[in-house]
BAFI-3210 file (N, C-alpha, C; in Angstrom, 3 decimals, decimal comma, padded with zeros to 6 digits):
// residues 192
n [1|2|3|4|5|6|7|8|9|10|11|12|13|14|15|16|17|18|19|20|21|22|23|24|25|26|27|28|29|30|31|32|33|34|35|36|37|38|39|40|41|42|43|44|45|46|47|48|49|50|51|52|53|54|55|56|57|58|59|60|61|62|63|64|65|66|67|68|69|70|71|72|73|74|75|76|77|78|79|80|81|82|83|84|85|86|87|88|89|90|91|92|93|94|95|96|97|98|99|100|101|102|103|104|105|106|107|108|109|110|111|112|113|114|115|116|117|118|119|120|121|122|123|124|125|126|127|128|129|130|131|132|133|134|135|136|137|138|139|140|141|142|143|144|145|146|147|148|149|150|151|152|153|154|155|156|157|158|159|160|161|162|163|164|165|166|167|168|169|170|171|172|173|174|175|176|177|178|179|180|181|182|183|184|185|186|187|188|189|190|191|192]
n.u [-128,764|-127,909|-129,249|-127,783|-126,266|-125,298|-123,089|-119,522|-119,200|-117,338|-118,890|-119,684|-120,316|-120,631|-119,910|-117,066|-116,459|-117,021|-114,850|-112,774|-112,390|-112,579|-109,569|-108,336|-108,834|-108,183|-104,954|-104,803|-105,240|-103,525|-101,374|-102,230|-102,282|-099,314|-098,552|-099,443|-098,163|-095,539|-095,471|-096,570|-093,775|-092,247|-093,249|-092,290|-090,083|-089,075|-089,915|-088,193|-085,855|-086,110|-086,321|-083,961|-082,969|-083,978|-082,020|-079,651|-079,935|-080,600|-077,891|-076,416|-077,776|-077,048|-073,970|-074,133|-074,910|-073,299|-071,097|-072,407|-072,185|-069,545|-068,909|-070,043|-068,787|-066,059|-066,440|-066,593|-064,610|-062,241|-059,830|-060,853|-060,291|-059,526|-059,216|-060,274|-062,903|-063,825|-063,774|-064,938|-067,688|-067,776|-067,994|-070,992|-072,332|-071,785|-073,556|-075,599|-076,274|-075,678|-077,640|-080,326|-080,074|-080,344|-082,541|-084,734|-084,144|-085,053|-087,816|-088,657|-088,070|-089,980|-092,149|-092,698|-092,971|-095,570|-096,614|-095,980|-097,339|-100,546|-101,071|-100,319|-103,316|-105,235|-104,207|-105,208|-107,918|-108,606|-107,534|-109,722|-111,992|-111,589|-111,440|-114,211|-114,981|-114,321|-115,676|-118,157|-118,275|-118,113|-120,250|-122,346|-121,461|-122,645|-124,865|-125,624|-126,491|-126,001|-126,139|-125,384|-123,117|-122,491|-122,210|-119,827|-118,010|-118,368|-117,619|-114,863|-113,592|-113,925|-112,001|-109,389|-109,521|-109,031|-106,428|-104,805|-105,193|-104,402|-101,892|-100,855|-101,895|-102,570|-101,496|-099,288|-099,226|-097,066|-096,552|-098,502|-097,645|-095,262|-095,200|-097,260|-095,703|-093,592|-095,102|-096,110|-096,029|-092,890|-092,708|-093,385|-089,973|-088,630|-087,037|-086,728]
n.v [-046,794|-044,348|-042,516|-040,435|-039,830|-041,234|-043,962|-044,852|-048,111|-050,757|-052,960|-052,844|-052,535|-050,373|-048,019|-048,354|-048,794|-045,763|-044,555|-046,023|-044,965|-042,154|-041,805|-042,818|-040,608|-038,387|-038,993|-038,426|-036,108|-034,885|-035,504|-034,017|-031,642|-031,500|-031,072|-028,898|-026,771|-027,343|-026,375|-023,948|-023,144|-023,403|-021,499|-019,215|-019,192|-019,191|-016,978|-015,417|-015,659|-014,644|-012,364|-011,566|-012,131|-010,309|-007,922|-008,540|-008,075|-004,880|-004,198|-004,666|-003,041|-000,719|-000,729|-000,623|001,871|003,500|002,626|003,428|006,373|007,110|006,102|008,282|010,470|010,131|009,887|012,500|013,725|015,945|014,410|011,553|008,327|005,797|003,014|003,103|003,577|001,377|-000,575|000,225|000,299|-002,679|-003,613|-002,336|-003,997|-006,468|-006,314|-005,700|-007,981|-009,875|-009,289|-009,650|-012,753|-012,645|-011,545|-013,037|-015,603|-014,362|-013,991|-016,713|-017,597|-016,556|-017,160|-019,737|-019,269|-018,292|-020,764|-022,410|-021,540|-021,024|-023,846|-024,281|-023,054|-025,019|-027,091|-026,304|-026,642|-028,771|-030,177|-028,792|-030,053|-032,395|-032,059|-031,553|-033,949|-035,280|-033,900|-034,199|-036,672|-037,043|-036,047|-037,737|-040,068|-039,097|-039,282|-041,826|-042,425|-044,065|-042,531|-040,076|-040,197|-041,732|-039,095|-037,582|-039,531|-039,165|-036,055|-035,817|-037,861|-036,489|-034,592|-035,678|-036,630|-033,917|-033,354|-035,545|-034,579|-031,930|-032,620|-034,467|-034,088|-030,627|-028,194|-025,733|-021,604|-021,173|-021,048|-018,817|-016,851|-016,536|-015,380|-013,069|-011,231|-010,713|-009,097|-007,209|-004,244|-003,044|-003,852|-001,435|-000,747|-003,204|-002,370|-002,673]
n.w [069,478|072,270|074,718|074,997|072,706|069,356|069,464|068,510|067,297|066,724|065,201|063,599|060,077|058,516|059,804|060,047|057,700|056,601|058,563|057,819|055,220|055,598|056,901|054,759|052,721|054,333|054,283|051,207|051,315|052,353|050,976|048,792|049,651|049,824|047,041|046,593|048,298|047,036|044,391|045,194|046,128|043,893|042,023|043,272|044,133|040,917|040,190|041,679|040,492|038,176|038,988|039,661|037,012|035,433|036,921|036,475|033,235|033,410|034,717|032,432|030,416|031,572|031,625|028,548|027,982|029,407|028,061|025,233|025,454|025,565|023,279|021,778|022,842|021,883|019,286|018,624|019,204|017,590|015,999|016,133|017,498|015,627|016,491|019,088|018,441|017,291|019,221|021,183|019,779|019,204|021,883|022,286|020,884|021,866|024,213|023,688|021,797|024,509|026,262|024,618|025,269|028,087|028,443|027,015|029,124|031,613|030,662|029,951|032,574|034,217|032,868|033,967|036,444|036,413|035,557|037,526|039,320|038,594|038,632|041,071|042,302|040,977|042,744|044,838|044,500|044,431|046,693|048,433|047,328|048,350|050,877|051,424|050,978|053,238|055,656|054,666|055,265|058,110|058,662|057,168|059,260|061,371|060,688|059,905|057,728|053,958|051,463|052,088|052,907|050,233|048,789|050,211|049,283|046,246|046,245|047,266|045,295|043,085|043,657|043,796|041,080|040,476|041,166|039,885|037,379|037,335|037,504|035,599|033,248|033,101|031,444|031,347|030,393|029,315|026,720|025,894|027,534|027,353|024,704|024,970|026,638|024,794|022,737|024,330|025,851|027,510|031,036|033,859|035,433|034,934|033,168|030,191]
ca.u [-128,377|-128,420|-129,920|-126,332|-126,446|-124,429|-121,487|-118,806|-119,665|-116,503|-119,001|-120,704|-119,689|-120,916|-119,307|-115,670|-116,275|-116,783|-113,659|-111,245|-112,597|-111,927|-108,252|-107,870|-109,348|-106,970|-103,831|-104,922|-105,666|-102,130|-100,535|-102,585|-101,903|-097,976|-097,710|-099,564|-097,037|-094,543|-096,173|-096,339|-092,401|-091,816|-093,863|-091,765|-088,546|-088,741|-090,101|-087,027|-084,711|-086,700|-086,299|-082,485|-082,367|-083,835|-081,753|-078,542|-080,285|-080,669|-076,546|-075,397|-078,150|-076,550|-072,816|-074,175|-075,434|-072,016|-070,097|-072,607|-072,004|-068,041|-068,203|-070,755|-067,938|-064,950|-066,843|-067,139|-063,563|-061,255|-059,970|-061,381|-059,117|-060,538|-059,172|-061,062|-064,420|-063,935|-063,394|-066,608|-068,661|-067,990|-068,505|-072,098|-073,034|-072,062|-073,961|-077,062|-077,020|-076,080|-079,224|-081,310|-080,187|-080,971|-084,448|-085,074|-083,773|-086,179|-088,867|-088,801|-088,245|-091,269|-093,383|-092,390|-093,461|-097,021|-096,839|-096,285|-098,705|-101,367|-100,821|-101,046|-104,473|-105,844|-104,529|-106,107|-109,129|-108,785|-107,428|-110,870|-112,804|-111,058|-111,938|-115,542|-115,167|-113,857|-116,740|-119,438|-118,288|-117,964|-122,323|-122,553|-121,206|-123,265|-126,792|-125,612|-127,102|-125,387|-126,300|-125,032|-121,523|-122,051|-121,621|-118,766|-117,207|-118,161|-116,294|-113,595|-112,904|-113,725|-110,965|-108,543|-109,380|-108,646|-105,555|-104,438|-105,717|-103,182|-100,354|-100,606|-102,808|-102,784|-100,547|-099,144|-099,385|-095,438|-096,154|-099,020|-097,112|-093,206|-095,459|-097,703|-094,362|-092,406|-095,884|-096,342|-094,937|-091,979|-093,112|-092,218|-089,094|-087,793|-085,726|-086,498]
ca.v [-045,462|-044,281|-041,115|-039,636|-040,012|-042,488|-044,468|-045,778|-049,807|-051,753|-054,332|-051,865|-052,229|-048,953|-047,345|-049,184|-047,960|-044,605|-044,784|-046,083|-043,859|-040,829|-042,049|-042,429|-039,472|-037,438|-039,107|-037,664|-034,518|-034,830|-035,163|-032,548|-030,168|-031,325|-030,723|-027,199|-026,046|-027,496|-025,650|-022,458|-022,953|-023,352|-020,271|-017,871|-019,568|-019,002|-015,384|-014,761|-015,960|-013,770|-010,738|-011,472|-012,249|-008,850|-007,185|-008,240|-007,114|-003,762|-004,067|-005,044|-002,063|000,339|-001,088|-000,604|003,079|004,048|002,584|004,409|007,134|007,042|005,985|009,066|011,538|010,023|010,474|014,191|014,363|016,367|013,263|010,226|007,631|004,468|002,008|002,955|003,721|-000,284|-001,336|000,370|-000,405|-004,202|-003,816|-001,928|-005,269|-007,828|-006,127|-006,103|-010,244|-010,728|-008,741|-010,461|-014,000|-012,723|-011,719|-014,719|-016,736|-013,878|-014,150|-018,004|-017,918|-015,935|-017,743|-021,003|-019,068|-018,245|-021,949|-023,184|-020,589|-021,483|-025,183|-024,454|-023,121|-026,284|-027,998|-026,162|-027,003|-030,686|-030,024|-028,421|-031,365|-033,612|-031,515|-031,300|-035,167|-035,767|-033,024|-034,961|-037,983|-037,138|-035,688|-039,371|-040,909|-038,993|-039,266|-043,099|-042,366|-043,915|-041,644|-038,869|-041,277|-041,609|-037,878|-037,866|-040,470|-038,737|-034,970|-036,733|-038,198|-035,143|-033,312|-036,906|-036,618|-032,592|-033,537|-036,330|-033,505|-031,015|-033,630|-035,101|-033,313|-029,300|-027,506|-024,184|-020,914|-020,593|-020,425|-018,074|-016,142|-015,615|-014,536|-011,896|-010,935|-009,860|-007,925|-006,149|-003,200|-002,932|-003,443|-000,967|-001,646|-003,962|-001,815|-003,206]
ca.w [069,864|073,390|074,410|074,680|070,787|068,571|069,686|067,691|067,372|065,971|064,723|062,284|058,584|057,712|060,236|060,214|056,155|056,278|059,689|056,935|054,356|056,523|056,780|053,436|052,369|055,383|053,361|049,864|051,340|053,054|049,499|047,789|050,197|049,482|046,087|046,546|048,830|046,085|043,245|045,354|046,399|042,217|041,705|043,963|043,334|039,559|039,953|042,151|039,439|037,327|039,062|039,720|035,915|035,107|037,434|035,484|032,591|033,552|034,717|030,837|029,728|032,729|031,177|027,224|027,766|029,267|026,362|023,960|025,642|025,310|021,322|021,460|023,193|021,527|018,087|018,513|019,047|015,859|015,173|016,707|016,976|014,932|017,100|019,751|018,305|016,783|020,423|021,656|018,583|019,753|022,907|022,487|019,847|022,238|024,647|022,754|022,507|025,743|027,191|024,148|025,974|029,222|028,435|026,878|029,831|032,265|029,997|030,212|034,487|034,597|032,161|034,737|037,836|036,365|035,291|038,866|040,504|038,046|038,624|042,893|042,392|040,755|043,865|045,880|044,313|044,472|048,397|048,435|046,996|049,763|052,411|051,504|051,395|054,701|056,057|054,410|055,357|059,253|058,336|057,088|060,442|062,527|060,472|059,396|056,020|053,483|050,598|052,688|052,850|048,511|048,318|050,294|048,283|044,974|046,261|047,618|044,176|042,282|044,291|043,529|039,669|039,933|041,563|038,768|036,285|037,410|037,591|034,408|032,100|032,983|030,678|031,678|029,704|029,165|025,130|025,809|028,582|026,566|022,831|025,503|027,436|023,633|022,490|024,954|026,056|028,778|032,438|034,411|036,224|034,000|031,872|028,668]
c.u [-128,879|-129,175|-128,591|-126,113|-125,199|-122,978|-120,746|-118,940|-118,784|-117,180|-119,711|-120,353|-119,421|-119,910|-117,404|-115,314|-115,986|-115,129|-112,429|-111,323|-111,956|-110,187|-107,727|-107,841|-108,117|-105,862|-104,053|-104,922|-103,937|-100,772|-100,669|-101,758|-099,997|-097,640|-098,734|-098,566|-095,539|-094,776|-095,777|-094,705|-092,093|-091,594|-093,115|-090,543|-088,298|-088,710|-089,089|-085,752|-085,417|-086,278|-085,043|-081,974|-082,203|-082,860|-080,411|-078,656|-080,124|-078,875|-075,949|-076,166|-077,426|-075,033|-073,170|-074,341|-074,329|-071,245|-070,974|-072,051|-070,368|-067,568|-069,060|-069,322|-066,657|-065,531|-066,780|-065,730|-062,697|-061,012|-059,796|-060,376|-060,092|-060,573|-059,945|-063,177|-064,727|-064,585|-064,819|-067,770|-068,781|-068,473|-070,025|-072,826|-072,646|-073,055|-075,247|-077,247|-076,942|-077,468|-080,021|-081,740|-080,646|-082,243|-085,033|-084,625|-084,744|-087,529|-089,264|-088,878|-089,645|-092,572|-093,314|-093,160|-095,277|-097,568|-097,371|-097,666|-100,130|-101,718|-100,949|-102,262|-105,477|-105,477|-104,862|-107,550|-109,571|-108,743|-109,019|-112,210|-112,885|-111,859|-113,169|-115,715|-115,013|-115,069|-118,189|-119,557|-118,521|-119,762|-122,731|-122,264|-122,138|-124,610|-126,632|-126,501|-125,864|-125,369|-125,585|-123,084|-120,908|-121,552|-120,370|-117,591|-116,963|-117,217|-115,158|-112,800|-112,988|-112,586|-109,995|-108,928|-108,829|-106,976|-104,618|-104,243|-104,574|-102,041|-099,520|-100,854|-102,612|-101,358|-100,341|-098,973|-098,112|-095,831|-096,560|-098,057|-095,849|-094,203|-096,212|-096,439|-093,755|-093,243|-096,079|-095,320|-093,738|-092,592|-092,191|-091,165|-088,560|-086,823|-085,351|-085,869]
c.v [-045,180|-042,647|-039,972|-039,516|-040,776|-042,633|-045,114|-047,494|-050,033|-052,673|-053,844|-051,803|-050,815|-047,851|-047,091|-048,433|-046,826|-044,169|-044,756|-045,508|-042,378|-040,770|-041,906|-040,979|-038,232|-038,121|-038,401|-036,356|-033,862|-034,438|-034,080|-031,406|-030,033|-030,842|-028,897|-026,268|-026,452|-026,481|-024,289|-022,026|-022,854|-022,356|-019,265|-017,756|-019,087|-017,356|-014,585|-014,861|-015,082|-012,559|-010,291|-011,456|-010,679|-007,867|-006,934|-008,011|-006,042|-003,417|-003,990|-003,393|-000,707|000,395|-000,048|001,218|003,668|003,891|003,607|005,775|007,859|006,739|007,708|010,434|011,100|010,423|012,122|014,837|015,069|015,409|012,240|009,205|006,048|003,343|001,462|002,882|002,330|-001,063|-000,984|-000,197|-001,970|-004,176|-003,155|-003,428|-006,121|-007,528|-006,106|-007,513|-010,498|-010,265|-009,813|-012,275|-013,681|-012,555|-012,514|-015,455|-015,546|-014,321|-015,722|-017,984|-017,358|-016,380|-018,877|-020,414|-018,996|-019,751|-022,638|-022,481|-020,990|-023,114|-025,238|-023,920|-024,388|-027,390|-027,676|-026,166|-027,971|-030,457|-029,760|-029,423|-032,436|-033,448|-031,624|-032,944|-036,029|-034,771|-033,879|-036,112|-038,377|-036,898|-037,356|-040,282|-041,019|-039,833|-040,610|-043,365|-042,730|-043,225|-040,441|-039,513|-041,283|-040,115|-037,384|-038,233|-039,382|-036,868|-035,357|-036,922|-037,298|-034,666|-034,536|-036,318|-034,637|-032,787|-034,099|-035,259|-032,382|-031,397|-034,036|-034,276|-031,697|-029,232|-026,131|-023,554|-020,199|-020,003|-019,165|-016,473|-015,584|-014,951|-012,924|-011,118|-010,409|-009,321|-007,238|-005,286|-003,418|-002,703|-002,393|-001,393|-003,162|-003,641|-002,344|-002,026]
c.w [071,271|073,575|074,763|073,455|070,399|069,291|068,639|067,844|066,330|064,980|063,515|061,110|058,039|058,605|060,341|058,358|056,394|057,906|058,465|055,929|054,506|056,038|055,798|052,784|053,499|054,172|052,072|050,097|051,810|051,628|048,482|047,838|050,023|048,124|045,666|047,133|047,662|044,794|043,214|045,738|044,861|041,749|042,109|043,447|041,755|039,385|040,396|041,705|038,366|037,152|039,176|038,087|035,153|035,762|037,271|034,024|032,082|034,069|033,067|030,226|030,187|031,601|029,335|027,201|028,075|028,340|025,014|023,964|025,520|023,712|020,797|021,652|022,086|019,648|017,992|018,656|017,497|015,276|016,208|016,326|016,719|015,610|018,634|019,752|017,682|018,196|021,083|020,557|018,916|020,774|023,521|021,962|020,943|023,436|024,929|023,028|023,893|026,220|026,539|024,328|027,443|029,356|027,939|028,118|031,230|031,982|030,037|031,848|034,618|034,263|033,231|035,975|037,832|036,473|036,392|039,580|039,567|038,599|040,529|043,156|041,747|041,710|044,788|045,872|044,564|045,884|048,704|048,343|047,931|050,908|052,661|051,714|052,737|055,446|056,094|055,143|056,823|059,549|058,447|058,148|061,101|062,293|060,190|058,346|054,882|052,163|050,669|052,090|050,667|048,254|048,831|049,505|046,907|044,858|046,702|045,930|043,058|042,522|043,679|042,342|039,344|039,814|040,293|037,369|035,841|037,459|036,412|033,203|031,887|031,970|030,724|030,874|028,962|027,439|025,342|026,505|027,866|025,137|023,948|026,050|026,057|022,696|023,217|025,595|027,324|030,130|033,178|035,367|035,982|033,207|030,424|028,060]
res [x|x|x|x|x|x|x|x|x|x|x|x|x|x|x|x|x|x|x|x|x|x|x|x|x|x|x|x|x|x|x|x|x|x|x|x|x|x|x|x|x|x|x|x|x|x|x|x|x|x|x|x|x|x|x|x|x|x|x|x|x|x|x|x|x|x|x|x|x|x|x|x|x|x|x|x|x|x|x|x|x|x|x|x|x|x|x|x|x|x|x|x|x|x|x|x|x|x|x|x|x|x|x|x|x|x|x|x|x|x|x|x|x|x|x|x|x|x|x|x|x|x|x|x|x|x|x|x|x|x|x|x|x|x|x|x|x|x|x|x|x|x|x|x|x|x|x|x|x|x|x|x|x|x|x|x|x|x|x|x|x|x|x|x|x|x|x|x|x|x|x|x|x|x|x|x|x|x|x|x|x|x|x|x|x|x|x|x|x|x|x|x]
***
């Protein structure tokens, strides 16, 4: 070491290690950080099929309340003519299922968006793990400690096994999320 402080030396094992370590460690962090921005594109995307789903929804409920409202007037007439109060009577009932498929097919987009957004905070944990590994690891250059270099290594691969974790293994809350979503009450601005 000179009194300018440490130079890079090609011929250095330890140093040429933790060099291609770095690298590595930058690529993983490179991928993390890709499938967080994928996660969080999932997350928005679904919620915005969500809010478009509810929003024909609230069209079929808009549609159903005028037809009640027309088997309601035409009922009150002297004499109601049967053929029409048939014709609305159907067209309030199919009105009904369709909504009860669209909120099922809301109620599912939405459970998907928590899914993804859940699922881009566990990679930004692992991203996190990386980062602290590539941090440590640049500590470990300077001080040429390799202990310093093991802890590196070992957040590095913490953040890698979170990563794997959330890839393979996590399981999103869709069951939990559609049974809470048809106990609980009507959000507002949903128009249940």
């Amino acid at each position: 070491m000179s009194e300018h402080g440490p130079h890079a030396d090609p011929n250095d094992p330890f140093q040429r290690n933790v060099a291609v370590t770095l690298a590595i460690f930058s690529v993983g962090l490179a991928f993390v950080n890709m499938l967080t921005n994928q996660s969080r594109t999932q997350s928005i995307l679904r919620s915005n099929e969500a809010t478009n789903t509810w929003s024909y929804f609230q069209s079929k409920s808009t549609k159903q309340t005028v037809r009640t409202s027309q088997l309601e007037i035409t009922q009150a007439l002297p004499t109601p003519p049967a053929e029409q109060i048939t014709k609305l009577t159907a067209e309030i009932q199919r009105y009904d299922a369709e909504k009860k498929e669209i909120q099922d097919k809301a109620d599912q987009l939405a459970a998907q968006s928590k899914d993804a957004e859940h699922k881009e905070h566990y990679y930004e944990y692992s991203a996190v793990g990386i980062e602290l590994g590539i941090v440590i690891a640049g500590v470990a250059l300077l001080l040429h400690k390799k202990v310093v270099f093991y802890f590196a290594v070992a957040a590095a691969v913490a953040g890698a096994l979170g990563c794997a974790y959330t890839s393979f293994l996590l399981k999103g809350h869709s069951g939990e999320a559609h049974a809470t979503a048809e106990a609980a009450p009507p959000a507002a601005g949903h128009g249940h």
